[in-house]
N, CA, C and O atoms as a MOPAC input file, in Angstrom:
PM7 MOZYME 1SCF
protein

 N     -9.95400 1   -15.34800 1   -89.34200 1
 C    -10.75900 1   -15.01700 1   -90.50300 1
 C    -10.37100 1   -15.96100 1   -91.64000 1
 O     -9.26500 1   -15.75300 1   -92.13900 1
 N    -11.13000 1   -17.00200 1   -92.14700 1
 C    -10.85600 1   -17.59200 1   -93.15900 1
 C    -10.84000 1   -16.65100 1   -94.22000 1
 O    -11.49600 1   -15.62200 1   -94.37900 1
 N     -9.84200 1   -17.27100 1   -95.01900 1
 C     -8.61800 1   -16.99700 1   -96.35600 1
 C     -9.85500 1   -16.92300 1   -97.30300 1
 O    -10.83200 1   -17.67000 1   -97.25000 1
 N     -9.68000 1   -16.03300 1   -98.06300 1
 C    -10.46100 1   -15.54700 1   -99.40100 1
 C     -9.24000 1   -16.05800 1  -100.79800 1
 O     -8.10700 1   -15.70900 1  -101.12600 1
 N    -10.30800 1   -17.09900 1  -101.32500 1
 C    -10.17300 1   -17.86000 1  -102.60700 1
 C    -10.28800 1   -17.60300 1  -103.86100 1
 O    -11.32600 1   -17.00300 1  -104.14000 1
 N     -9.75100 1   -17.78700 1  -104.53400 1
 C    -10.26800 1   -16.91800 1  -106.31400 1
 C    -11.49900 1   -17.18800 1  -106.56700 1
 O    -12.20300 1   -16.37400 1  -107.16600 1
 N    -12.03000 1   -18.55500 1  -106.09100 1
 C    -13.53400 1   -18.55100 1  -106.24000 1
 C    -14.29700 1   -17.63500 1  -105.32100 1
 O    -15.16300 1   -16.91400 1  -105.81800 1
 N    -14.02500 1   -17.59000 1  -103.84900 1
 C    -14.79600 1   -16.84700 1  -103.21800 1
 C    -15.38400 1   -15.43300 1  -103.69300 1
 O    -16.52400 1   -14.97200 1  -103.74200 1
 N    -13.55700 1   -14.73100 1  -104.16400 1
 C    -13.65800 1   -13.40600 1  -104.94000 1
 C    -14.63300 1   -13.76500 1  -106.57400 1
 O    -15.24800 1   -12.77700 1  -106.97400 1
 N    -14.74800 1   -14.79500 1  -107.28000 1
 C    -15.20900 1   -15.05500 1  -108.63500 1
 C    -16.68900 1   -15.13100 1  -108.37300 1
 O    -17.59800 1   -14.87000 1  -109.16100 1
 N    -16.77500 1   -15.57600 1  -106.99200 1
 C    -18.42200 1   -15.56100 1  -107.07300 1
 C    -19.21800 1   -14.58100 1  -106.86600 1
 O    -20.25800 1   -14.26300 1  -107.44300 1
 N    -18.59200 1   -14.05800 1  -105.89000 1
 C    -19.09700 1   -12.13700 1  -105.55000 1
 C    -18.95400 1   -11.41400 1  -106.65900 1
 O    -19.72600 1   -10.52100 1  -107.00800 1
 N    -18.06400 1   -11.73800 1  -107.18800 1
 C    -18.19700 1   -10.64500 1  -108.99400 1
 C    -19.23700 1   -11.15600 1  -109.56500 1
 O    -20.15600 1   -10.37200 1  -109.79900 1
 N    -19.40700 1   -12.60500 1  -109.95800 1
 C    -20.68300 1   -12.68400 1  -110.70400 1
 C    -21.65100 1   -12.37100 1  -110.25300 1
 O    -22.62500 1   -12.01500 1  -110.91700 1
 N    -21.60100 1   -12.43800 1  -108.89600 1
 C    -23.10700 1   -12.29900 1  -108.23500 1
 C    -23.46000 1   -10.89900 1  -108.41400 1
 O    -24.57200 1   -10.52400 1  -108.78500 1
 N    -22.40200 1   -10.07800 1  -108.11700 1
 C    -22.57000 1    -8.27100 1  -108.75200 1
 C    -23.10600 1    -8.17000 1  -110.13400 1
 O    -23.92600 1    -7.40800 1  -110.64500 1
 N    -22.44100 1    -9.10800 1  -110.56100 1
 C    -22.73800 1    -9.28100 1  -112.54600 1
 C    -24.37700 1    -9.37900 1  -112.63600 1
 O    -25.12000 1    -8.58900 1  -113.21900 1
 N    -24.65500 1   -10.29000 1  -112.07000 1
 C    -26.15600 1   -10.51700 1  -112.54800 1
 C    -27.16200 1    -9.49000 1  -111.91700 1
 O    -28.11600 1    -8.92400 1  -112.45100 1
 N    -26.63800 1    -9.39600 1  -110.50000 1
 C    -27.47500 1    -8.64900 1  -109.86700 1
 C    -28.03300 1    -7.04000 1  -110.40400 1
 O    -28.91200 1    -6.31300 1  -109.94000 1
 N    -26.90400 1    -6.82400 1  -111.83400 1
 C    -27.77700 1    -5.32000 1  -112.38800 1
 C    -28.48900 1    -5.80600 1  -114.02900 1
 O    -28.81800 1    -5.06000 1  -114.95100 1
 N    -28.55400 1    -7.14600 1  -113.95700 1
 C    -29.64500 1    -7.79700 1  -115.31200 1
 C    -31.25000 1    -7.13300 1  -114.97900 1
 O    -31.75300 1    -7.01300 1  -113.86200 1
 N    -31.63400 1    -6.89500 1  -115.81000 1
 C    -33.31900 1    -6.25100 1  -115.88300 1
 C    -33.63900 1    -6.88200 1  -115.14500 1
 O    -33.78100 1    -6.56700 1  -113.96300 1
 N    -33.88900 1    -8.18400 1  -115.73300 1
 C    -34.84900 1    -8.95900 1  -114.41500 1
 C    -34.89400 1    -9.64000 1  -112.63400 1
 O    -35.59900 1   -10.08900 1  -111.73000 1
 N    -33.61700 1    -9.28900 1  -113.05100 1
 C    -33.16300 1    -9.22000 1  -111.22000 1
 C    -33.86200 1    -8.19900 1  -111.23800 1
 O    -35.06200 1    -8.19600 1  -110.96500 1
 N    -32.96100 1    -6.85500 1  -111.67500 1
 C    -33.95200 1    -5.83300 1  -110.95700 1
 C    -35.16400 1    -5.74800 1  -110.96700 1
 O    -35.64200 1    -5.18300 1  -109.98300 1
 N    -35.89700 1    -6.12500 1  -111.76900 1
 C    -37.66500 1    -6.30700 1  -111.74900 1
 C    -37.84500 1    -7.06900 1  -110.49000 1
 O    -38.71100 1    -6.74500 1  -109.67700 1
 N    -37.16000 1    -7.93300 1  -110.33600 1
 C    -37.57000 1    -9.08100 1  -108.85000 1
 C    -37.28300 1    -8.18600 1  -107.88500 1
 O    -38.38000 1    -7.93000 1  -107.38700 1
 N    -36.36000 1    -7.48500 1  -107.25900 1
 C    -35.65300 1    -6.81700 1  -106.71500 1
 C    -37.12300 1    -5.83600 1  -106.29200 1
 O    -37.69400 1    -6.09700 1  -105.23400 1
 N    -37.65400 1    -4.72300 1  -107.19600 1
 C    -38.53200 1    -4.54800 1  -107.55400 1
 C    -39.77200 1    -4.91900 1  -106.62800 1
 O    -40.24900 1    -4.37800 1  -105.63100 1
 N    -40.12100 1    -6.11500 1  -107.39400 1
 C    -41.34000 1    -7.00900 1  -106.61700 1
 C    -41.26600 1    -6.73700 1  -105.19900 1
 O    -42.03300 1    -6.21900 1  -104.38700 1
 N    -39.78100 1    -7.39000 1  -105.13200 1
 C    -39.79000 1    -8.24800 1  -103.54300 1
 C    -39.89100 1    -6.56100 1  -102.44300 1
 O    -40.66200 1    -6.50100 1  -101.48600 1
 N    -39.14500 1    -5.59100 1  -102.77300 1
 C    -39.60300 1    -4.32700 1  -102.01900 1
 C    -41.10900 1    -3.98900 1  -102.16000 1
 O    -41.61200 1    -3.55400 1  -101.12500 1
 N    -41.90600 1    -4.09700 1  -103.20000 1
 C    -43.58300 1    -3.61600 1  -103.15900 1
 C    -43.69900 1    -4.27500 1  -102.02600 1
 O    -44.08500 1    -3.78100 1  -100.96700 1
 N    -43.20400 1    -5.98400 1  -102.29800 1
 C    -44.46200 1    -6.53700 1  -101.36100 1
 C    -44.05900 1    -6.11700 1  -100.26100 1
 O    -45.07000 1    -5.71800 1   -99.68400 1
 N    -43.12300 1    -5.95300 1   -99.57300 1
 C    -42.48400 1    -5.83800 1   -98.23000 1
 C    -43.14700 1    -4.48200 1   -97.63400 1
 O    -43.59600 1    -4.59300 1   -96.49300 1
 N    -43.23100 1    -3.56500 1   -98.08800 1
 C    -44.15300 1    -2.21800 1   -97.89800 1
 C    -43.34700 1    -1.97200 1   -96.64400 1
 O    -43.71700 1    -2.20200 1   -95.49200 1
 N    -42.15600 1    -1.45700 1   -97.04900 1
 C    -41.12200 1    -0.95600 1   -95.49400 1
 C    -41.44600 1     0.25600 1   -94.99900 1
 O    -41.81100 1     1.09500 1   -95.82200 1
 N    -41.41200 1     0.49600 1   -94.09300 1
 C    -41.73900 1     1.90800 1   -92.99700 1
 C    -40.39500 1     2.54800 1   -92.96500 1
 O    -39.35700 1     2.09800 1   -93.44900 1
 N    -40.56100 1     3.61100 1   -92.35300 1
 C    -39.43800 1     4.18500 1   -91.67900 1
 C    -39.40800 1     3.78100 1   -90.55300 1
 O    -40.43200 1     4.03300 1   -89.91800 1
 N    -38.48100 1     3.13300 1   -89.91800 1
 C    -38.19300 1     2.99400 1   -88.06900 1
 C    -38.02500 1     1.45400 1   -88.37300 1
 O    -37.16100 1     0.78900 1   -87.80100 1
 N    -39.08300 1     0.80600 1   -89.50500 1
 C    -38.70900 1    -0.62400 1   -89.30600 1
 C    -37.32300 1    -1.54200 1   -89.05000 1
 O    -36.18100 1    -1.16500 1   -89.31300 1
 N    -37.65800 1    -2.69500 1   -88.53600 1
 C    -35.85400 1    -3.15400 1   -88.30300 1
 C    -36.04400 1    -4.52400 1   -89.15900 1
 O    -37.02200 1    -5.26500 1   -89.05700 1
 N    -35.15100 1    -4.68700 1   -89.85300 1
 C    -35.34000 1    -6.00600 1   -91.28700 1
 C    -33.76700 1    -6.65000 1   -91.21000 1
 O    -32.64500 1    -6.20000 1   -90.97900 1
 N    -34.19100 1    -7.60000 1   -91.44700 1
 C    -32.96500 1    -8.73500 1   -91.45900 1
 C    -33.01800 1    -9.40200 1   -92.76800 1
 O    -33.90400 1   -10.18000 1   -93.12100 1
 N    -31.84600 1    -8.97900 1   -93.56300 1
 C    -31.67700 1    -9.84900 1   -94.80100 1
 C    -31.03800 1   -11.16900 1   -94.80400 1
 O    -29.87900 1   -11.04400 1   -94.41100 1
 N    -31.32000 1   -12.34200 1   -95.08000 1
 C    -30.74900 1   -13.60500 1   -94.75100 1
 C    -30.30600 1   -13.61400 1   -96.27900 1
 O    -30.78200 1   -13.27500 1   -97.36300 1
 N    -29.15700 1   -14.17600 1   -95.79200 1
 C    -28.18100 1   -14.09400 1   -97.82900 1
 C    -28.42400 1   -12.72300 1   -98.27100 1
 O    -29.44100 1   -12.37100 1   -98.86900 1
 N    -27.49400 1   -12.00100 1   -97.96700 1
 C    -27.62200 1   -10.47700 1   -98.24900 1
 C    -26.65500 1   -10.58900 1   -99.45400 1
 O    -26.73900 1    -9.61100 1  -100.19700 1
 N    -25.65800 1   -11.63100 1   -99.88400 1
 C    -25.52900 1   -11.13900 1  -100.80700 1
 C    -24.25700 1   -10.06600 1  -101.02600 1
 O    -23.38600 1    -9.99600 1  -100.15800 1
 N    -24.19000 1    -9.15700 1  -102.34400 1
 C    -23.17800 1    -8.17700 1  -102.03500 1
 C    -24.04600 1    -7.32100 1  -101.64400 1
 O    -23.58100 1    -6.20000 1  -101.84900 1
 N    -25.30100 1    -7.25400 1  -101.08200 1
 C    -26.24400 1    -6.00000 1  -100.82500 1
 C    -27.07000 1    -5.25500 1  -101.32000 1
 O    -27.59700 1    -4.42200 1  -100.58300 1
 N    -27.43500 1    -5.32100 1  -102.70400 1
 C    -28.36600 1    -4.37900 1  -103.68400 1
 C    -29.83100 1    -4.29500 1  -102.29300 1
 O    -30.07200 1    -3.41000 1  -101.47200 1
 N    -30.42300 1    -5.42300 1  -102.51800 1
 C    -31.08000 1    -5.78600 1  -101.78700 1
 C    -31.18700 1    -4.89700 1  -100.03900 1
 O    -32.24100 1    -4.37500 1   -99.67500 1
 N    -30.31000 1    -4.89200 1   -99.44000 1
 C    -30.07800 1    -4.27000 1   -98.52100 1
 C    -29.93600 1    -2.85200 1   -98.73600 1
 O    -30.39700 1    -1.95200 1   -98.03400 1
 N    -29.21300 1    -2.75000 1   -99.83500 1
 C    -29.23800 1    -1.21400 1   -99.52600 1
 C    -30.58100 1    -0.14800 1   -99.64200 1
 O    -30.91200 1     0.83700 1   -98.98100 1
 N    -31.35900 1    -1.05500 1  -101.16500 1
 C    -32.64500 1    -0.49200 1  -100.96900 1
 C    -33.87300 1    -0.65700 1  -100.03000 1
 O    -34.80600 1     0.14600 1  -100.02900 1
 N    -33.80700 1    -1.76900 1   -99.21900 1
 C    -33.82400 1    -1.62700 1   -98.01700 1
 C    -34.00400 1    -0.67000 1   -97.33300 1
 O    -35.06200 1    -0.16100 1   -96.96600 1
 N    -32.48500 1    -0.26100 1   -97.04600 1
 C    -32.30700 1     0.26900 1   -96.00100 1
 C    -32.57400 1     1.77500 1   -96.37200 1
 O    -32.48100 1     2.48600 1   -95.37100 1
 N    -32.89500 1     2.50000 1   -97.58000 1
 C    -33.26500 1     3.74600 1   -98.15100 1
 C    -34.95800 1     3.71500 1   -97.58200 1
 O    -35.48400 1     4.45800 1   -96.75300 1
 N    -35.50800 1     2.67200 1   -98.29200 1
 C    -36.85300 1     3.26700 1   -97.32500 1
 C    -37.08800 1     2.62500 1   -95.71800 1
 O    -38.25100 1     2.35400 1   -95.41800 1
 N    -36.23700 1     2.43400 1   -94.91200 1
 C    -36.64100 1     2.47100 1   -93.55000 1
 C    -36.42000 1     3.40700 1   -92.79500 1
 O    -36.93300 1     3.66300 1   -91.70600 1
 N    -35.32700 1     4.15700 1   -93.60000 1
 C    -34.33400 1     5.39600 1   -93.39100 1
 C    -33.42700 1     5.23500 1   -92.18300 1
 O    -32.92900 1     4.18000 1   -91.79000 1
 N    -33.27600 1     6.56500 1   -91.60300 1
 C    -32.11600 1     6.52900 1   -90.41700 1
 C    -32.92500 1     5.95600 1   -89.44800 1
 O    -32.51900 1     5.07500 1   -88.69000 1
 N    -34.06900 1     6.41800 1   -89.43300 1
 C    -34.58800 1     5.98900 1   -87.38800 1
 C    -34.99700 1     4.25500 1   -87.69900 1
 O    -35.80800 1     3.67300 1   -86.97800 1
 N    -34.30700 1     3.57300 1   -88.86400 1
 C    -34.64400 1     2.18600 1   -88.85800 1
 C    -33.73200 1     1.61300 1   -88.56900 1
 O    -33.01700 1     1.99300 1   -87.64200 1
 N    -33.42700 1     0.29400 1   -89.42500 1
 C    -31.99600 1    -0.53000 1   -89.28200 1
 C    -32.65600 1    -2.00700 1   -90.33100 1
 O    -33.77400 1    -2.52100 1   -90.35000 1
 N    -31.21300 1    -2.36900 1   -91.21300 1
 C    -31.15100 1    -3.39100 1   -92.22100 1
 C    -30.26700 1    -3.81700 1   -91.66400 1
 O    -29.28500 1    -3.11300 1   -91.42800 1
 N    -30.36500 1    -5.41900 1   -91.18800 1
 C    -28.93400 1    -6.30800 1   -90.84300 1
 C    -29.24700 1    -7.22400 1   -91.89800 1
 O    -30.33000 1    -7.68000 1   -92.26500 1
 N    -27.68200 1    -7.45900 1   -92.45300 1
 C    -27.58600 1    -8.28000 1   -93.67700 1
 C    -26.28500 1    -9.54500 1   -92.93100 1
 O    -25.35200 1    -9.47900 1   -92.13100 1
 N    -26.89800 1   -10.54000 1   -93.71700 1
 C    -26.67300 1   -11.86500 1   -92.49000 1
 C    -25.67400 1   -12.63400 1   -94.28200 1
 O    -26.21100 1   -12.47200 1   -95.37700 1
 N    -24.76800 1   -13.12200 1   -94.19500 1
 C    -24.21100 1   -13.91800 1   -95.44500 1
 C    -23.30900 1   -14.74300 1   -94.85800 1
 O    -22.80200 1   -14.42000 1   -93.78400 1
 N    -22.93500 1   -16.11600 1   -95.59000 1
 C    -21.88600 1   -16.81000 1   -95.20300 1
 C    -20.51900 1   -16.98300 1   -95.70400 1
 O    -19.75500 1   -17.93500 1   -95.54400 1
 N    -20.33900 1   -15.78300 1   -96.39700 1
 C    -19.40000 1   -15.50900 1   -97.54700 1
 C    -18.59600 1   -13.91500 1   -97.22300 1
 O    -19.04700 1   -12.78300 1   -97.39700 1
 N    -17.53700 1   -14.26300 1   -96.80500 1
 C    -17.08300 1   -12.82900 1   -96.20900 1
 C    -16.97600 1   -11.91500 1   -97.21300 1
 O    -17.30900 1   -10.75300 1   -96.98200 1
 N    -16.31700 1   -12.43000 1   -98.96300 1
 C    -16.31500 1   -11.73400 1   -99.87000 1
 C    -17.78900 1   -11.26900 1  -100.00700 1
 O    -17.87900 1   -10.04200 1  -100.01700 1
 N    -18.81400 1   -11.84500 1  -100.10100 1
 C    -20.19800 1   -10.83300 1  -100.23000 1
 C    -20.48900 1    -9.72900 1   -98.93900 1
 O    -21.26500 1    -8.77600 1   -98.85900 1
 N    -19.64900 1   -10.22200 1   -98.11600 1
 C    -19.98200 1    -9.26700 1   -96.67100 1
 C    -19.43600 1    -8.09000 1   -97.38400 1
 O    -20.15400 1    -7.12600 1   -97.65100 1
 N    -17.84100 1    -8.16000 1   -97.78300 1
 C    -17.18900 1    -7.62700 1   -97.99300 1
 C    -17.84700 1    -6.67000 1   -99.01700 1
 O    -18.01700 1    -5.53000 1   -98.58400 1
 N    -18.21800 1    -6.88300 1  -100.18700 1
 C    -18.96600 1    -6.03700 1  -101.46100 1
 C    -20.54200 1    -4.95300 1  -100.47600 1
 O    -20.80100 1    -3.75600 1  -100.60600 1
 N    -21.04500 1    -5.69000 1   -99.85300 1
 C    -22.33500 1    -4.82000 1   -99.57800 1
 C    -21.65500 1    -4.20200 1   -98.46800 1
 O    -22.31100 1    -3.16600 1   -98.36100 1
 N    -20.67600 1    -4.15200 1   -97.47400 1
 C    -20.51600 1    -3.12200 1   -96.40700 1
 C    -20.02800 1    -2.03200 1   -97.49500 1
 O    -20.45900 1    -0.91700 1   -97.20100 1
 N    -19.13000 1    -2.05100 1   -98.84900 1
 C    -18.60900 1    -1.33200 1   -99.45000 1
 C    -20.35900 1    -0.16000 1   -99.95800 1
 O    -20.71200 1     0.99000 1   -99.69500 1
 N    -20.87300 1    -1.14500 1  -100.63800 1
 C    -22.31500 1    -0.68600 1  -101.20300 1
 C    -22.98000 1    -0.26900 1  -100.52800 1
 O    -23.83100 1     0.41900 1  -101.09100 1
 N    -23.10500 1    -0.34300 1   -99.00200 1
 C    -23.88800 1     0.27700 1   -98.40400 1
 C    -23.04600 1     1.59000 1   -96.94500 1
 O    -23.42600 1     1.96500 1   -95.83600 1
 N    -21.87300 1     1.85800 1   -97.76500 1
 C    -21.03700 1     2.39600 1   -96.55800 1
 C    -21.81600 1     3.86300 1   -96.25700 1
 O    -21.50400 1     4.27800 1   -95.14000 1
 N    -22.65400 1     4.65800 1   -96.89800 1
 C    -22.58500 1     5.63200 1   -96.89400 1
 C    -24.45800 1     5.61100 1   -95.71700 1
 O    -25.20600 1     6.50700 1   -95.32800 1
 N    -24.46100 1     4.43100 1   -95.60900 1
 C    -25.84200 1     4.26600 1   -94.98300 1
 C    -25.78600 1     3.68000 1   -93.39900 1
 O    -26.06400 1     2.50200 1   -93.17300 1
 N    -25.52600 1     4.31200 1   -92.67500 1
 C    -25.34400 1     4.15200 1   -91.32400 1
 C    -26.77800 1     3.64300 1   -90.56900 1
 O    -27.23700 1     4.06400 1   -89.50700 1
 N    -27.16700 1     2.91300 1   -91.19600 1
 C    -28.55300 1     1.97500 1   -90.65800 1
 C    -28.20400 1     0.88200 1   -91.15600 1
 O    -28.94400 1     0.04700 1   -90.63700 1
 N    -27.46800 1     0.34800 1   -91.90300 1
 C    -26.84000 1    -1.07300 1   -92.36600 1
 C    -25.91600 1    -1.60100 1   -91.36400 1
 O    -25.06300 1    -0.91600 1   -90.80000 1
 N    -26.16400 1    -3.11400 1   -91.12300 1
 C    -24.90600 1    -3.57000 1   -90.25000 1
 C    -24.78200 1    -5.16000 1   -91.36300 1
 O    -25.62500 1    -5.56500 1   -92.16500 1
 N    -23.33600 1    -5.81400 1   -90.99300 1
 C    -23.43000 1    -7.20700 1   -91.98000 1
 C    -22.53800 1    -7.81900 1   -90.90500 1
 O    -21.74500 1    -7.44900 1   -90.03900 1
 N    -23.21800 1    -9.26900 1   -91.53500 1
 C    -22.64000 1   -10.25400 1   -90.61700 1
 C    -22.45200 1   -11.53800 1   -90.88200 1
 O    -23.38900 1   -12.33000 1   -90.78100 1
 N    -21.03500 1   -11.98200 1   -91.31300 1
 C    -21.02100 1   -13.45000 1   -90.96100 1
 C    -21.67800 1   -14.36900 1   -90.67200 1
 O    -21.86000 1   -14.40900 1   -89.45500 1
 N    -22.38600 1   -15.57400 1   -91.49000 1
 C    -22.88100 1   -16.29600 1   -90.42900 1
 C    -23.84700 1   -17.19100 1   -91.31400 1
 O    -23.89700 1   -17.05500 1   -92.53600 1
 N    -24.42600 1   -17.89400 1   -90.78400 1
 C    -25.14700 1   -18.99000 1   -91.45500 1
 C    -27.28400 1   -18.90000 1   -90.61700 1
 O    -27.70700 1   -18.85300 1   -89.46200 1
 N    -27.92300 1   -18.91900 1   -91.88400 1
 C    -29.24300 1   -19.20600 1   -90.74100 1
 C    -30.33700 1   -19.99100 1   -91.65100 1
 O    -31.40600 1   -20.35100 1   -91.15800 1

């Protein structure tokens, strides 16, 4: 497991930082209208990020769905498995696409 860096940890904080600014969340917002998620659907987040994104997600696909959140940054893996622990339709993963 590669070594976590003060930047690695500095960037996942900011990225938490911005990610509760109004207008993220307005985008945030957007990008779920357009997506019009079901329940049962199965969605793959590419750059998940610390997860905001995923987790709301994964609220309207519900349990009989599934959100895989894909990042190349273990510290952001690290923040959204935390953010989304209580949602057992979330999985995260390492990795590049």
């Amino acid at each position: 497991m590669p070594k976590l860096t003060k930047r690695r940890v500095s960037e996942a904080q900011d990225l938490e930082e911005s990610y509760r600014l109004a207008d993220i969340v307005k985008q945030r917002q957007k990008t779920l209208a357009a997506l019009k998620l079901k329940a049962g659907e199965l969605v793959l987040d590419i750059g998940c990020g610390v997860g905001f994104l995923t987790h709301e997600m994964a609220l309207q696909v519900g349990k009989s769905g599934k959100v895989i959140g894909l990042d190349k940054n273990p510290e952001m893996i690290s923040h959204a498995r935390k953010r989304c622990e209580s949602l057992q339709q979330t999985e995260f993963y390492k990795g590049e696409a």
